[in-house]
PyMOL Python script that loads the backbone (N, CA, C, O; Angstrom):
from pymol import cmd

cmd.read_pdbstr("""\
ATOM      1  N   UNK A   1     119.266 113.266  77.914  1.00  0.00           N
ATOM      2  CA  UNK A   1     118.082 114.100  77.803  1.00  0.00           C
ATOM      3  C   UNK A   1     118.534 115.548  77.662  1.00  0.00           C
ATOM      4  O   UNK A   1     119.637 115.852  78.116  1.00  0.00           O
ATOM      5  N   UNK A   2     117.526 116.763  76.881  1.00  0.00           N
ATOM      6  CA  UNK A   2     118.055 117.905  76.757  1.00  0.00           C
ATOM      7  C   UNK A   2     117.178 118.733  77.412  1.00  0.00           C
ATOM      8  O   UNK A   2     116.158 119.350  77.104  1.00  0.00           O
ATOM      9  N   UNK A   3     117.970 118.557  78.585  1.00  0.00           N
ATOM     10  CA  UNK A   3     116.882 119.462  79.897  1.00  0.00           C
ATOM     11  C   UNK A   3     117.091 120.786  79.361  1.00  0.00           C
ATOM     12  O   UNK A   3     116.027 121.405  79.344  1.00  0.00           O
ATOM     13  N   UNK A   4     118.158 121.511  78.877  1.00  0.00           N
ATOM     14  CA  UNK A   4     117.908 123.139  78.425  1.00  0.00           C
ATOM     15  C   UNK A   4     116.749 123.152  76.969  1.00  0.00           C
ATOM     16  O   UNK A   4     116.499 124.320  76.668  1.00  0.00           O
ATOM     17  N   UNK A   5     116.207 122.384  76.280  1.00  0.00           N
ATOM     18  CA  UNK A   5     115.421 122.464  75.528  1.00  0.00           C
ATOM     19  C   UNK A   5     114.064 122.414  75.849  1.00  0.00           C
ATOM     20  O   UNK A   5     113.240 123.068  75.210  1.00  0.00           O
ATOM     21  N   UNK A   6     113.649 121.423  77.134  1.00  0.00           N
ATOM     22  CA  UNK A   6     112.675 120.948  77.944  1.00  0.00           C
ATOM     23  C   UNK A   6     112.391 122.257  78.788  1.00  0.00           C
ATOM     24  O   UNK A   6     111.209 122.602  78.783  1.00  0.00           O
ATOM     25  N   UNK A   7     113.013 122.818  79.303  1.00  0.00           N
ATOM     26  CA  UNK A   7     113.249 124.314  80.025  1.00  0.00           C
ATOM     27  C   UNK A   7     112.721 125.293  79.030  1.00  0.00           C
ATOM     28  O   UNK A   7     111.714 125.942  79.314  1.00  0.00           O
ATOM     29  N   UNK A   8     113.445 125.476  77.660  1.00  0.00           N
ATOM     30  CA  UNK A   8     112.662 126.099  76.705  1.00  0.00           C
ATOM     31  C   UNK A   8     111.114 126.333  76.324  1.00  0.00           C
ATOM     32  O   UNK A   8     110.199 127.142  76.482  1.00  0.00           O
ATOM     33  N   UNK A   9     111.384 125.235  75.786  1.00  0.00           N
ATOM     34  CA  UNK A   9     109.930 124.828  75.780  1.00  0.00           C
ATOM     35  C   UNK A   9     108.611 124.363  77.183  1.00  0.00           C
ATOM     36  O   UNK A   9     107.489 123.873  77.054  1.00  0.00           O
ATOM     37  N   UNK A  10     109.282 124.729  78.287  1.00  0.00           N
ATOM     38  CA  UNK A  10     108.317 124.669  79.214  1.00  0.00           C
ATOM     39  C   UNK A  10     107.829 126.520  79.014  1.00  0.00           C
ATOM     40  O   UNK A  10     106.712 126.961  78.744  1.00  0.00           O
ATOM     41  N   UNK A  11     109.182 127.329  79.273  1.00  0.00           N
ATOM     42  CA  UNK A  11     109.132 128.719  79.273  1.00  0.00           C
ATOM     43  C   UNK A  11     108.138 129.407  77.629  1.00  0.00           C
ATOM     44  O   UNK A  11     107.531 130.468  77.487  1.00  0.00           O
ATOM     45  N   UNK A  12     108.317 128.468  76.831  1.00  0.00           N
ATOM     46  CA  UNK A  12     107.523 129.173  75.636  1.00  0.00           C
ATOM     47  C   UNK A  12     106.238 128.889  75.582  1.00  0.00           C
ATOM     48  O   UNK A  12     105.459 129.455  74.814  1.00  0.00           O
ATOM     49  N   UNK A  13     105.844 127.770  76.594  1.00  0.00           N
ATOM     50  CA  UNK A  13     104.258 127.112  76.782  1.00  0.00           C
ATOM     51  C   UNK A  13     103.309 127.885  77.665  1.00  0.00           C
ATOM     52  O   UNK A  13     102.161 128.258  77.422  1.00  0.00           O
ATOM     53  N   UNK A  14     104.280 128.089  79.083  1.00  0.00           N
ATOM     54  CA  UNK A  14     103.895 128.525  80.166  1.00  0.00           C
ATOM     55  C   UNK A  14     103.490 130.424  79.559  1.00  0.00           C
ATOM     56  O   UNK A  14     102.687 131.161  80.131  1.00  0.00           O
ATOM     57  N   UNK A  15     104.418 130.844  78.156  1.00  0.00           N
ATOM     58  CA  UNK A  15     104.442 132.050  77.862  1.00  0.00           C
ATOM     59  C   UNK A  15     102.804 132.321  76.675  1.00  0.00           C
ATOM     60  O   UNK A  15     102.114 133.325  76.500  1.00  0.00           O
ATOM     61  N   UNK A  16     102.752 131.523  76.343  1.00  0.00           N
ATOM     62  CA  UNK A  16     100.971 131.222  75.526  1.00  0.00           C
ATOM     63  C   UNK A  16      99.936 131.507  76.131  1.00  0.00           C
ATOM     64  O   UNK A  16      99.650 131.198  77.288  1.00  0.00           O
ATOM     65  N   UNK A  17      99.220 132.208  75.258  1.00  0.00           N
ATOM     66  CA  UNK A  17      97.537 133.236  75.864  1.00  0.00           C
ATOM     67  C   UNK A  17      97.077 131.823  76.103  1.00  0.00           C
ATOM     68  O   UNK A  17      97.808 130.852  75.908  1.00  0.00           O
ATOM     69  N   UNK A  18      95.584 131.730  76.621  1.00  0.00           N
ATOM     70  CA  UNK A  18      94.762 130.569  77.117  1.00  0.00           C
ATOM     71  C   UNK A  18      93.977 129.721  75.543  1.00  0.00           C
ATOM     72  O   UNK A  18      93.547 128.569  75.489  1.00  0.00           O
ATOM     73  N   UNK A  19      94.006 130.782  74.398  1.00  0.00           N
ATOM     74  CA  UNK A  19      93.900 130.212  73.219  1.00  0.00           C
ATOM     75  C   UNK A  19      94.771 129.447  72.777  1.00  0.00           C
ATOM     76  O   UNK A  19      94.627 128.236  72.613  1.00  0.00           O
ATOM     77  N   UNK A  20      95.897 130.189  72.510  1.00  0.00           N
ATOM     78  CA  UNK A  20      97.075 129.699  71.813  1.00  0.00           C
ATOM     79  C   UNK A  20      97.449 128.132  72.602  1.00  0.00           C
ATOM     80  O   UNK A  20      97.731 127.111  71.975  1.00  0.00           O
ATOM     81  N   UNK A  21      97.351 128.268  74.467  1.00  0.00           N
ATOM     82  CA  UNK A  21      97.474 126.775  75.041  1.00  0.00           C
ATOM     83  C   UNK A  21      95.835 126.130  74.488  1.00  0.00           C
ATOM     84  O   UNK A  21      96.057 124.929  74.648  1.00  0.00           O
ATOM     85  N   UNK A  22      94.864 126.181  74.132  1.00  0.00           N
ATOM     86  CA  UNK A  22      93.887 125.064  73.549  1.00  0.00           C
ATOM     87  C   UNK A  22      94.445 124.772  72.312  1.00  0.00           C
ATOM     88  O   UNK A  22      94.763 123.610  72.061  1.00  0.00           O
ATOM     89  N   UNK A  23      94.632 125.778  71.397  1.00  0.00           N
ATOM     90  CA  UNK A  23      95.354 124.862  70.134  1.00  0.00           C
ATOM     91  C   UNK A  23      96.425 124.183  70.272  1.00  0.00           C
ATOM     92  O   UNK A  23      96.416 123.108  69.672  1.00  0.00           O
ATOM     93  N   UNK A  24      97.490 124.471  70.942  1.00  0.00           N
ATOM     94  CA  UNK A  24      98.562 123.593  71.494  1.00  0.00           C
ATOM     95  C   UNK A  24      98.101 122.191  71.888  1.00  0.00           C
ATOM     96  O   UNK A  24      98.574 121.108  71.542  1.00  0.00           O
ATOM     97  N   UNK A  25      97.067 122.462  72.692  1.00  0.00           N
ATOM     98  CA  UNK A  25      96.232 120.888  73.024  1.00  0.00           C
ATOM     99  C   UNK A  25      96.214 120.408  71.791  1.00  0.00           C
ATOM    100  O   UNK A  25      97.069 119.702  71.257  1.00  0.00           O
ATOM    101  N   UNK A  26      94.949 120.915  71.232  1.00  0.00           N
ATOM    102  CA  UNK A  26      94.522 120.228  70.023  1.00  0.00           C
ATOM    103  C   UNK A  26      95.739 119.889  69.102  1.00  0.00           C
ATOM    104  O   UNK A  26      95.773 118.703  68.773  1.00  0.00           O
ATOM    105  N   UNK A  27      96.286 120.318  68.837  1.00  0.00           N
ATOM    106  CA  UNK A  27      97.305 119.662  67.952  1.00  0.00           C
ATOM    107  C   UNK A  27      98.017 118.739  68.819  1.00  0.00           C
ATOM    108  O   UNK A  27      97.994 117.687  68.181  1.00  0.00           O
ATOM    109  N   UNK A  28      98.665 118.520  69.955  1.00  0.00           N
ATOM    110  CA  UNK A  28      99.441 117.459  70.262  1.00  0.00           C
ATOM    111  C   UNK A  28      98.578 116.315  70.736  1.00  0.00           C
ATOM    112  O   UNK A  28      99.056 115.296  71.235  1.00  0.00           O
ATOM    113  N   UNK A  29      97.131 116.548  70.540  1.00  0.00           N
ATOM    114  CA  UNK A  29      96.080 115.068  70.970  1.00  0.00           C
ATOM    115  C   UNK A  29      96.218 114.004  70.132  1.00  0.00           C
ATOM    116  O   UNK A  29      96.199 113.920  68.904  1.00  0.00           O
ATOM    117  N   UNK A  30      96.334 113.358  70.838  1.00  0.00           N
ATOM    118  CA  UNK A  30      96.566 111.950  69.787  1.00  0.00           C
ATOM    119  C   UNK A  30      95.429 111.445  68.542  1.00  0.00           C
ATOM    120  O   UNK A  30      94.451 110.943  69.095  1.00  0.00           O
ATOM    121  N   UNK A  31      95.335 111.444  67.463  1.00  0.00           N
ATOM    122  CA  UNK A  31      94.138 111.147  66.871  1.00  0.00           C
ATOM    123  C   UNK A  31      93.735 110.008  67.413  1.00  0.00           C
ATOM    124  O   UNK A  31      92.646 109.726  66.913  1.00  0.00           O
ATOM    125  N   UNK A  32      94.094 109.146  68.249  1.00  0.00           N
ATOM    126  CA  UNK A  32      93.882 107.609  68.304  1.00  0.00           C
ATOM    127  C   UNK A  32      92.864 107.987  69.603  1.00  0.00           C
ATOM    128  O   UNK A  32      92.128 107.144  70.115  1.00  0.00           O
ATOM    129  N   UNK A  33      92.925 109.073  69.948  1.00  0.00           N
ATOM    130  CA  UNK A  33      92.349 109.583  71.177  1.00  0.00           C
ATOM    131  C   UNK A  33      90.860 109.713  70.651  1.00  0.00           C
ATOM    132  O   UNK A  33      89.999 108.861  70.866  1.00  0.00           O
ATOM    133  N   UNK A  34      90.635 111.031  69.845  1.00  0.00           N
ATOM    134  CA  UNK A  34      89.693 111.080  69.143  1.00  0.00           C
ATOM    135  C   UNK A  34      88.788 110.064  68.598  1.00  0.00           C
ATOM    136  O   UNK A  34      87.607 109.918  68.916  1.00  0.00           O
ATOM    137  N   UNK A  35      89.706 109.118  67.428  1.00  0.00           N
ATOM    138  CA  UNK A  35      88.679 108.018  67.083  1.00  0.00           C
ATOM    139  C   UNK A  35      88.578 107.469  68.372  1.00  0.00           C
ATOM    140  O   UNK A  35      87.439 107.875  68.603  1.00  0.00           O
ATOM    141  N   UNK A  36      88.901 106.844  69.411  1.00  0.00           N
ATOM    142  CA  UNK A  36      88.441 105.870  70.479  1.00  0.00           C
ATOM    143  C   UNK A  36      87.069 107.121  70.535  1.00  0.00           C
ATOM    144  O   UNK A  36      85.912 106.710  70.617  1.00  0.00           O
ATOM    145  N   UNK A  37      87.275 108.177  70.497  1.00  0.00           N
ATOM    146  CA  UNK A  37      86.358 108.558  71.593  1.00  0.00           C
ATOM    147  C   UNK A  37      85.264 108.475  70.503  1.00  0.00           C
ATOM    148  O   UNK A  37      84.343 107.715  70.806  1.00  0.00           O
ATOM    149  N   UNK A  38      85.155 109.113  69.254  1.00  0.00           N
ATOM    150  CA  UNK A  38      84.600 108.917  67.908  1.00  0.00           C
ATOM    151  C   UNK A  38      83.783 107.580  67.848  1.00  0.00           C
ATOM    152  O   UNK A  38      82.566 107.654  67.679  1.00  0.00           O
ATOM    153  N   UNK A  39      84.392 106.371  67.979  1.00  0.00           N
ATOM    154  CA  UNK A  39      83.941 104.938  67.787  1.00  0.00           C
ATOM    155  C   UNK A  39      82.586 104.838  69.173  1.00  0.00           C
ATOM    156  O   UNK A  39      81.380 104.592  69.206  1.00  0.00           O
ATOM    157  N   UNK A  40      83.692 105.202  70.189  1.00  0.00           N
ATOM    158  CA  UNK A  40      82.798 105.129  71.712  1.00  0.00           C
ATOM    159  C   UNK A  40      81.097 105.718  71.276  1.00  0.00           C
ATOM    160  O   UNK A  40      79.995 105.171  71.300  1.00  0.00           O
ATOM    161  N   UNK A  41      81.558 107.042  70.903  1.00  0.00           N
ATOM    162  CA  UNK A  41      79.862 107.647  70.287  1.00  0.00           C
ATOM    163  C   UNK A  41      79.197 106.847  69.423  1.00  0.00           C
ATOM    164  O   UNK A  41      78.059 106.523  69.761  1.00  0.00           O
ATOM    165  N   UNK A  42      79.654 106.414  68.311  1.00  0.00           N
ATOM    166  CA  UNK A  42      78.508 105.093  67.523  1.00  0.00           C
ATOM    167  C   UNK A  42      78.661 104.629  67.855  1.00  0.00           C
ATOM    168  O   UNK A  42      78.852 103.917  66.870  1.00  0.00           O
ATOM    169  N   UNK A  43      79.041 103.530  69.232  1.00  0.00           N
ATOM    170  CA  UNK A  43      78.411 101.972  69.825  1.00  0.00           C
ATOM    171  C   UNK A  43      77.365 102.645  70.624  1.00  0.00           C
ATOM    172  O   UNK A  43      76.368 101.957  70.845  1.00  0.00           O
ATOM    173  N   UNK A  44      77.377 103.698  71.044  1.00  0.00           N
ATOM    174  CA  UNK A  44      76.313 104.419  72.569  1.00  0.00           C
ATOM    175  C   UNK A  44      75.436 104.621  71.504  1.00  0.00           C
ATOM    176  O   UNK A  44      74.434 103.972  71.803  1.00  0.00           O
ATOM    177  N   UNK A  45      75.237 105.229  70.294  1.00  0.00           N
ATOM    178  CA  UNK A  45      74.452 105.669  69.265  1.00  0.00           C
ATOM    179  C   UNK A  45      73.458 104.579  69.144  1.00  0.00           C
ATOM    180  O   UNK A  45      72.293 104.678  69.530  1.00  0.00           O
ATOM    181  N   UNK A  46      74.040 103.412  68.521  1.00  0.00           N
ATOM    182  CA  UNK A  46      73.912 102.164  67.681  1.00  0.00           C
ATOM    183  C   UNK A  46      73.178 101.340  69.350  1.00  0.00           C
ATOM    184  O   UNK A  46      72.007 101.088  69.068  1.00  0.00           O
ATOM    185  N   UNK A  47      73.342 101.071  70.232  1.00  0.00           N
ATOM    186  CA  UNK A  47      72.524 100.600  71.510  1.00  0.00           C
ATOM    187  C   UNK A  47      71.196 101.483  71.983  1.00  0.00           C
ATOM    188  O   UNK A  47      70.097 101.004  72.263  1.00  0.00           O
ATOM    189  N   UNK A  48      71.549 102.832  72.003  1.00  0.00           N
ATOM    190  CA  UNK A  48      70.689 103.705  71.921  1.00  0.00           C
ATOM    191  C   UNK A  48      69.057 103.334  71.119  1.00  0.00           C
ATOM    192  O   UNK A  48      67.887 103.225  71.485  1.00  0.00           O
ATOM    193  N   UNK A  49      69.660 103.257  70.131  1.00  0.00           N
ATOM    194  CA  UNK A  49      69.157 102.789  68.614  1.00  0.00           C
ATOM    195  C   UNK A  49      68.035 101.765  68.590  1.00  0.00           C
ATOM    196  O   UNK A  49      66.834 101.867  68.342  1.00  0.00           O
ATOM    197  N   UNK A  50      68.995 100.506  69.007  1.00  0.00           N
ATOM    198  CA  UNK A  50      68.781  99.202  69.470  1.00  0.00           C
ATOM    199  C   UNK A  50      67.224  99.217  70.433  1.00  0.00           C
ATOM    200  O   UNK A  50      66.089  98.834  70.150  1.00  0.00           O
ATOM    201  N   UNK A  51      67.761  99.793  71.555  1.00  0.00           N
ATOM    202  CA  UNK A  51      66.787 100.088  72.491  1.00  0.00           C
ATOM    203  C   UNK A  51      65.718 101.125  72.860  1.00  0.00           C
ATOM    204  O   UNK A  51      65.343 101.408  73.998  1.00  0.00           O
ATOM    205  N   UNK A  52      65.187 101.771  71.410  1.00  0.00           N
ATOM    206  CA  UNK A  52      64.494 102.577  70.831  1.00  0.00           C
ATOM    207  C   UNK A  52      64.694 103.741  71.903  1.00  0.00           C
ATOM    208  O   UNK A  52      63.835 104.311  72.576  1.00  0.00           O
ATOM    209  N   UNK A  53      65.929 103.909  71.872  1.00  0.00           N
ATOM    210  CA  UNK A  53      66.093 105.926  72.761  1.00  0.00           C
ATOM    211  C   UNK A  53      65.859 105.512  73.741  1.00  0.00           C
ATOM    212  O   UNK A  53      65.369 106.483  74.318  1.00  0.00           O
ATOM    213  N   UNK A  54      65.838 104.006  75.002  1.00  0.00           N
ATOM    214  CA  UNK A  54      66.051 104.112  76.107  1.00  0.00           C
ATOM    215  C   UNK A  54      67.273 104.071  76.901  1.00  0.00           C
ATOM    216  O   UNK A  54      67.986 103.109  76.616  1.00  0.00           O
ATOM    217  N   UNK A  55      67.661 104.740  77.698  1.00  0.00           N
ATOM    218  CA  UNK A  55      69.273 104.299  77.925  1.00  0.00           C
ATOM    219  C   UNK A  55      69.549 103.304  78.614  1.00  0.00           C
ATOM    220  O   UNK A  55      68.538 102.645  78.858  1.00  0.00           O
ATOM    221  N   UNK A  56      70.668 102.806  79.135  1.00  0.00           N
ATOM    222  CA  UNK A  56      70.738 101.598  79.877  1.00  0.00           C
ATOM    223  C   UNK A  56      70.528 102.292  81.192  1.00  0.00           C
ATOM    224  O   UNK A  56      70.900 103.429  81.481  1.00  0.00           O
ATOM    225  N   UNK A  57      69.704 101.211  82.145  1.00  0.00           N
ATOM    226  CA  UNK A  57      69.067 101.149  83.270  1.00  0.00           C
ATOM    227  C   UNK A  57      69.906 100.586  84.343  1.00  0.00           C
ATOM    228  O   UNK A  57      69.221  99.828  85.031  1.00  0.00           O
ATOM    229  N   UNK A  58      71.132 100.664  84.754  1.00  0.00           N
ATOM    230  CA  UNK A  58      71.482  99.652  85.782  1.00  0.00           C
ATOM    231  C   UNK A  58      72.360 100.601  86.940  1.00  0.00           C
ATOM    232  O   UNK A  58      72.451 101.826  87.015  1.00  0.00           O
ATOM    233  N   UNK A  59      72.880  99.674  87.686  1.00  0.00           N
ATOM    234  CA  UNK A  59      73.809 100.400  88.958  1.00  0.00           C
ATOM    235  C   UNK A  59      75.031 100.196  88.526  1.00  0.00           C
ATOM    236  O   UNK A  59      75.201  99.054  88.099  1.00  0.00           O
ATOM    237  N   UNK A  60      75.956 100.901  88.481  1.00  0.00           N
ATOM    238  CA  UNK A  60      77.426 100.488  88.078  1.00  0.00           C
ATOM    239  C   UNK A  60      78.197 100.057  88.597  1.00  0.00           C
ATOM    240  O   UNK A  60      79.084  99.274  88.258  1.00  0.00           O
ATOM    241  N   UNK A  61      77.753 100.897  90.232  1.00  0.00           N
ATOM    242  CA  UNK A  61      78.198 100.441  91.615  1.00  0.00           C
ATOM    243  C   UNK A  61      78.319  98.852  91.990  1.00  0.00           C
ATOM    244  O   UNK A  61      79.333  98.287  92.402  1.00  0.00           O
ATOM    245  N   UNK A  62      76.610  98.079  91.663  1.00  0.00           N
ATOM    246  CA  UNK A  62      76.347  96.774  91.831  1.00  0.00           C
ATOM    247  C   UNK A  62      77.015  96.188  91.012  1.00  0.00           C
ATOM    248  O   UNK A  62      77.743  95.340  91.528  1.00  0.00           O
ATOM    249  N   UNK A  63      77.128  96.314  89.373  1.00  0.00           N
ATOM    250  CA  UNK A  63      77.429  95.242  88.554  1.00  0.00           C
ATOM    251  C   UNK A  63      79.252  95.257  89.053  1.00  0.00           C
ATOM    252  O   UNK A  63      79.914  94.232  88.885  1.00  0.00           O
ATOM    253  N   UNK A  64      79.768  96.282  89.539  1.00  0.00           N
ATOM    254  CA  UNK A  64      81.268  96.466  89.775  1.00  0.00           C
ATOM    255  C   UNK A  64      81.599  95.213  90.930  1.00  0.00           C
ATOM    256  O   UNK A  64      82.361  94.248  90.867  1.00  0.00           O
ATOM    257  N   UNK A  65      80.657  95.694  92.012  1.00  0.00           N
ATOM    258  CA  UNK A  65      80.866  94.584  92.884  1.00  0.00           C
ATOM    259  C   UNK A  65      80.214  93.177  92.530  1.00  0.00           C
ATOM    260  O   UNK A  65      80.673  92.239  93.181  1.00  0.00           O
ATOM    261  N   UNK A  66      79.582  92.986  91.944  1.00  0.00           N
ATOM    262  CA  UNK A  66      78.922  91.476  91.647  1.00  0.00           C
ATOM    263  C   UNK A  66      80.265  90.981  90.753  1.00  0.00           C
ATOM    264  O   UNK A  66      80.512  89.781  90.870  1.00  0.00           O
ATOM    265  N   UNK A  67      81.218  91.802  89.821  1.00  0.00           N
ATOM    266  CA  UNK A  67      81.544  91.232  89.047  1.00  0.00           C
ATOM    267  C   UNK A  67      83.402  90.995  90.245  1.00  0.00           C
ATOM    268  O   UNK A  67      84.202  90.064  90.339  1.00  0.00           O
ATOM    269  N   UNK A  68      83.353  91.842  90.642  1.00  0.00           N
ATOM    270  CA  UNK A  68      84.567  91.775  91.608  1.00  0.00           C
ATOM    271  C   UNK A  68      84.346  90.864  92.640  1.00  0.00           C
ATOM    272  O   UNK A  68      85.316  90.480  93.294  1.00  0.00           O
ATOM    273  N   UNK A  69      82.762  90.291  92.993  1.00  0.00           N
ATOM    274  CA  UNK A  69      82.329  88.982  93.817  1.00  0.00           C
ATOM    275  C   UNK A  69      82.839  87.706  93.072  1.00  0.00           C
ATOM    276  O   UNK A  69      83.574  86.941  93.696  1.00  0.00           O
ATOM    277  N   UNK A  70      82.523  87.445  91.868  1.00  0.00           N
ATOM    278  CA  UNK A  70      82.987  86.754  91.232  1.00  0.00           C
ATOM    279  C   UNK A  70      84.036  86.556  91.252  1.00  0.00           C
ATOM    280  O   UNK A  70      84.334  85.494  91.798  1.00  0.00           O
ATOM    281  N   UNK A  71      85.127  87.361  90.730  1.00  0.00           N
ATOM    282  CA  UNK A  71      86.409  87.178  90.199  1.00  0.00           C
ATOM    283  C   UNK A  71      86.813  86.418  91.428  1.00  0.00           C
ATOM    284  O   UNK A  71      87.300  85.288  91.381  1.00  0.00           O
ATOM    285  N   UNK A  72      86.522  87.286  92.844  1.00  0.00           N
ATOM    286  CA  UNK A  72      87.129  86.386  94.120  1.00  0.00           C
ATOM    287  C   UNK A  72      87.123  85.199  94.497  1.00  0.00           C
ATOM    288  O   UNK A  72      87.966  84.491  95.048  1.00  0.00           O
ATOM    289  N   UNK A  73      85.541  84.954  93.965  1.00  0.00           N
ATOM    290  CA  UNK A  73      85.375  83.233  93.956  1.00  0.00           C
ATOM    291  C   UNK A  73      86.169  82.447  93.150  1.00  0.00           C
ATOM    292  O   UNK A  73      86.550  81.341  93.532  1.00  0.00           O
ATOM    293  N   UNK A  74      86.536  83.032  91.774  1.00  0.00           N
ATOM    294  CA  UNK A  74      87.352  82.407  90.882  1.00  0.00           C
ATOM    295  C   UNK A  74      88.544  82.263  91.703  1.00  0.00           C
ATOM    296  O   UNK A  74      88.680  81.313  92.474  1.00  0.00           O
ATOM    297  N   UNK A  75      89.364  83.131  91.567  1.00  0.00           N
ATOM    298  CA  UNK A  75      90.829  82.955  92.047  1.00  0.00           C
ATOM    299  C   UNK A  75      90.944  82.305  93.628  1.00  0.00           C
ATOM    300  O   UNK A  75      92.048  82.021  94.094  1.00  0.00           O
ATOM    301  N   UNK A  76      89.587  82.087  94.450  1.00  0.00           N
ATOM    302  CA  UNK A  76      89.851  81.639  95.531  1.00  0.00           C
ATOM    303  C   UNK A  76      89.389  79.825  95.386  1.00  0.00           C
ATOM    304  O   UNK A  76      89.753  79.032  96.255  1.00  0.00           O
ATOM    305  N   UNK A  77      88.553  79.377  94.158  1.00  0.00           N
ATOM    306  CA  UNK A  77      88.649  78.201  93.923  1.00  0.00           C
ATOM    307  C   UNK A  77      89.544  77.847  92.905  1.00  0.00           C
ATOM    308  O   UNK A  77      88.927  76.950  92.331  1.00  0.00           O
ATOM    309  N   UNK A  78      90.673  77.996  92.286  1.00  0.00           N
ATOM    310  CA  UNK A  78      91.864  78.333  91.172  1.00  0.00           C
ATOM    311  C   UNK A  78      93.078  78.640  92.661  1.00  0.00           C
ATOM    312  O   UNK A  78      94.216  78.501  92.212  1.00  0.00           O
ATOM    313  N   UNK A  79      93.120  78.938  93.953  1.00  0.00           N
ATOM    314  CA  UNK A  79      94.108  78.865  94.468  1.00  0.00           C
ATOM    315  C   UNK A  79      93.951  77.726  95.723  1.00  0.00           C
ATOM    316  O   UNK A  79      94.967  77.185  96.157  1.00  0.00           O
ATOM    317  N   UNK A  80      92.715  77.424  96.233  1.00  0.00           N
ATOM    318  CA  UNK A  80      92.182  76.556  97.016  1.00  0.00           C
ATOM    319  C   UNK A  80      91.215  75.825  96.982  1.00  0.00           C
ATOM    320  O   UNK A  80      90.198  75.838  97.674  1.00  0.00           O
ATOM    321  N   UNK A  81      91.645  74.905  95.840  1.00  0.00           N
ATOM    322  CA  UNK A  81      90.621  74.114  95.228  1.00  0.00           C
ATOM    323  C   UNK A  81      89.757  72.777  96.013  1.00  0.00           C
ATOM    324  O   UNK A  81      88.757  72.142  95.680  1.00  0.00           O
ATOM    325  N   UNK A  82      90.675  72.706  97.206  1.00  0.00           N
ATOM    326  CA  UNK A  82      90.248  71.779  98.224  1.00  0.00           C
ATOM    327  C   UNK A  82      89.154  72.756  99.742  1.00  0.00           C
ATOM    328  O   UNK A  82      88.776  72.397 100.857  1.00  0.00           O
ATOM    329  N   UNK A  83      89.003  74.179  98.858  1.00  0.00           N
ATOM    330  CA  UNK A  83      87.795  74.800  99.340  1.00  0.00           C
ATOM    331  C   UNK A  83      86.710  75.070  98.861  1.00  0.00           C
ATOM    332  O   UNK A  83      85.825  75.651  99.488  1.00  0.00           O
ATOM    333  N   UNK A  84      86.581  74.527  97.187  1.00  0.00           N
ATOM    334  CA  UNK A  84      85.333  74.983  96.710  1.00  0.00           C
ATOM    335  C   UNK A  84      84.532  74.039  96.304  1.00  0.00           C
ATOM    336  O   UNK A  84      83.914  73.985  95.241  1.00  0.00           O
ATOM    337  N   UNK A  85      84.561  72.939  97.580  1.00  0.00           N
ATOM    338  CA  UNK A  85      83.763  71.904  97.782  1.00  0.00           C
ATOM    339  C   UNK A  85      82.098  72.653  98.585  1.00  0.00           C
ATOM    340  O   UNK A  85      82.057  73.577  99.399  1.00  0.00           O
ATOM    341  N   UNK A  86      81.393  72.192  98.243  1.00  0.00           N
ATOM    342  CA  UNK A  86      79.882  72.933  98.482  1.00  0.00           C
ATOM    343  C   UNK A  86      79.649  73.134  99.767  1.00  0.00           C
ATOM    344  O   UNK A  86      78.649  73.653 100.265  1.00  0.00           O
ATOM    345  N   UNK A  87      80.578  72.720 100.291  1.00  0.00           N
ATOM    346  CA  UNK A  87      80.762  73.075 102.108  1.00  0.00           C
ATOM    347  C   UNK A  87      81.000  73.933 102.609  1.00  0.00           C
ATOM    348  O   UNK A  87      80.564  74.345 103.684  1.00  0.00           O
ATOM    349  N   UNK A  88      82.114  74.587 101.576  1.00  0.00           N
ATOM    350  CA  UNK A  88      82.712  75.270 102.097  1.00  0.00           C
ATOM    351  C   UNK A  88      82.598  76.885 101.162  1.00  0.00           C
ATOM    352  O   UNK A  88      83.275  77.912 101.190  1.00  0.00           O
ATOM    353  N   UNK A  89      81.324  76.426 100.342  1.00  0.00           N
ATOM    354  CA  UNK A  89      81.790  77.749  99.309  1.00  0.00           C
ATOM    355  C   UNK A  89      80.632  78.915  99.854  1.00  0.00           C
ATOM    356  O   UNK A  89      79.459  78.816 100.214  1.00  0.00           O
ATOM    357  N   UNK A  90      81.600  80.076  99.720  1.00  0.00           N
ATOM    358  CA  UNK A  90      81.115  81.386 100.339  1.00  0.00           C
ATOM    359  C   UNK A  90      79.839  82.010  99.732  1.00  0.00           C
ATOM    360  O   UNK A  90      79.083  82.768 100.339  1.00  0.00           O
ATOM    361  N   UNK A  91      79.696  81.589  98.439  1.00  0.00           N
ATOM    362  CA  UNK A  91      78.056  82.233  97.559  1.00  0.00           C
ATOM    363  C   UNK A  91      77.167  82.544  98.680  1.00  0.00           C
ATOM    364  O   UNK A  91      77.030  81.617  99.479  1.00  0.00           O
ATOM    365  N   UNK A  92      76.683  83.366  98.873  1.00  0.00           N
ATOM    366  CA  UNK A  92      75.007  83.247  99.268  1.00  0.00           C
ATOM    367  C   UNK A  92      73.558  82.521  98.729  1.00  0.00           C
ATOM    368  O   UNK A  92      72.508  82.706  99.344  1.00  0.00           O
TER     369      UNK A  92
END
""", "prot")
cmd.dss("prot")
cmd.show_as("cartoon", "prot")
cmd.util.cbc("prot")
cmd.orient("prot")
């Protein structure tokens, strides 16, 4: 590695007005960054759309844990399959 170049170039970054570091951003952003984020805006657009300008309605909090309720049940009948006899299974 060429730590005296890395040193350089920390000292010529750290030496940039607060403009000159945003274009520095902007140019080293990944375009792949952009389109994700680009694409992300027409699916939100295109649902938007869908659902005549209403946005989605839900808890993120809930669907996080309902879906992390799940997964547990999975991997706990997938590791102890001689527990997810109806006797013994945790659902509510």
């Amino acid at each position: 590695m060429n730590t005296q170049l890395v040193d350089t170039l920390a000292q010529i970054i750290n030496a940039l007005t607060p403009e000159e570091k945003a274009l520095l951003e902007e140019k080293t952003t990944s375009n792949k960054n952009k389109e994700a984020y680009q694409k992300m805006v027409e699916v939100r657009e295109k649902i938007l759309e869908k659902r005549g300008g209403k946005p989605l309605d839900m808890d993120v909090s809930e669907m996080i844990y309902q879906m992390r309720e799940e997964r547990s049940q999975e991997l706990m009948d997938a590791c102890f399959p001689h527990l997810s006899q109806p006797e013994f299974n945790i659902k509510e």
